[in-house]
N, C-alpha and C positions, 0 to 999 in steps of 0.2 A: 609364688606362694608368699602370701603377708606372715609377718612376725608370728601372730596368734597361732595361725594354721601350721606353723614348724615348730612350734613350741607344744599343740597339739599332738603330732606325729614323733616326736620327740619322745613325750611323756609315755605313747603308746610303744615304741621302740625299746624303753625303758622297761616298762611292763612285761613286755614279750620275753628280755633278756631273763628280766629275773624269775620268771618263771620258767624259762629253759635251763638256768642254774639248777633252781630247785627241782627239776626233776631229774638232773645228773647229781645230784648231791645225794650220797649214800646215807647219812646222816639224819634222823629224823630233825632233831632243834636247830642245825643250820637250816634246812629244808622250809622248818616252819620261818626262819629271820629272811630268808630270801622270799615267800611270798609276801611276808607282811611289809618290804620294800616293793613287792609290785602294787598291794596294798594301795600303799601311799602313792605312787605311781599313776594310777587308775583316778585317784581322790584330784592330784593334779590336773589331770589330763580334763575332767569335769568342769572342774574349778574355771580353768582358760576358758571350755566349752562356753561356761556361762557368760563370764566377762565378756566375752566377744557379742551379746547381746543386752546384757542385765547387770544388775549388782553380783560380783562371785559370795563366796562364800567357801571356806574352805578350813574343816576343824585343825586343830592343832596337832600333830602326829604324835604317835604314844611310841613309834618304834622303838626307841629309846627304851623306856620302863618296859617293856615287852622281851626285847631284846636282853635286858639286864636280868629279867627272872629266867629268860634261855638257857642263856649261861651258866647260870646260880644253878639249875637241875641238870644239865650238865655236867659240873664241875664232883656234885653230888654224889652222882651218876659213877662216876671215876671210870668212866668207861676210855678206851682207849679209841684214837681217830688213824686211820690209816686212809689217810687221804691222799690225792696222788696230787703229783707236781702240776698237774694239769688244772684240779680245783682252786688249787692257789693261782696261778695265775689268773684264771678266769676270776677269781674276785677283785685282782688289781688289775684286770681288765676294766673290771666294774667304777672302780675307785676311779678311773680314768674317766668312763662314762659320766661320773657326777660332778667332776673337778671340769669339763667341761660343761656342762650344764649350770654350774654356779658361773662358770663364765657369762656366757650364754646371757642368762634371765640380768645377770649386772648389766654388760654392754647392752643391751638390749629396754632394760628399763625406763630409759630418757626416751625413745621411740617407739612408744607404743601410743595410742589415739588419745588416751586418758586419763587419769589420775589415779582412777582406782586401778587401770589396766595396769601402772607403775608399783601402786602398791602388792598388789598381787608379785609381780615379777619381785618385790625385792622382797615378801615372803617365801616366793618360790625358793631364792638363794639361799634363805636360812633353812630350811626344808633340807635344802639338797647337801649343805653343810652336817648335817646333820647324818645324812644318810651314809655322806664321803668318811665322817669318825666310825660310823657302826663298822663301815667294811675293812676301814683301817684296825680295827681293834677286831673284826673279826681273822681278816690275814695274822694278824699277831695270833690270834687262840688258837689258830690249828698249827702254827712254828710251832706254839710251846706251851698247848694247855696244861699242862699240870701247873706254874708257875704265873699265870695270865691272871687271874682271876685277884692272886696277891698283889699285883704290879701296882704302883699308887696310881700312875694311868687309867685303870677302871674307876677311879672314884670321879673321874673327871666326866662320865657321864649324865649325874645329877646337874652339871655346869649348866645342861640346854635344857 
């Protein structure tokens, strides 16, 4: 299997996961942040799809500002989360999934056929950067949503 086609199967693997989260997640606005990561998942997986014959193309992901107003009606919300030990782990499961994928698309960047194929891969990594803070900051909201949303930590999501 060439670089693209496991990067392919990756993205879709990715996909799969987090829409298996989402529909063990009791929780409607977790539920909604876990697809809108397979979302971007699916957007990836495309993206490769094309490179591997044509110029890609691949918009900028909003998870981020999406995921920020989540939370924001959440926190609102004051609803209480009874979540099991089980959901948490399963998201640093995920956190794991993407810390190796930013591995991944880095090592991998220098060997792929073409230049744009490289630029893509080293979007991929900020992509996936991106996706490893959401789930980091989401393990954080279900330890300790009342208190999460004050952390100065969230403000650091405007960063990306």
């Amino acid at each position: 299997m060439d670089i693209l086609e496991f990067a392919i199967q990756m993205e879709r693997d990715g996909q799969n996961f987090y829409h298996e989260l989402a529909s063990k997640s009791t929780h409607t606005g977790i539920k909604n942040i876990l697809n809108m990561l397979a979302d971007d998942e699916r957007k990836h997986q495309k993206a490769i799809e094309k490179a591997q014959t044509s110029r890609w193309d691949m918009p900028e992901t909003t998870v981020l500002d999406n995921a920020r107003n989540v939370f924001r009606q959440m926190q609102d919300f004051g609803g209480q989360f009874d979540l099991s030990g089980d959901e948490e782990s399963l998201y640093r499961q995920a956190m794991k999934l993407e810390d190796k994928s930013i591995a991944f698309y880095r090592d991998k960047a220098d060997q792929v056929s073409t230049p744009e194929q490289k630029a893509l891969f080293l979007k991929l990594v900020e992509e996936e950067k991106k996706h490893f803070f959401l789930l980091e900051n989401l393990v954080n909201f279900v330890g300790a949503p009342k208190t999460w949303l004050e952390d100065a930590e969230f403000t650091r999501l405007d960063d990306y």
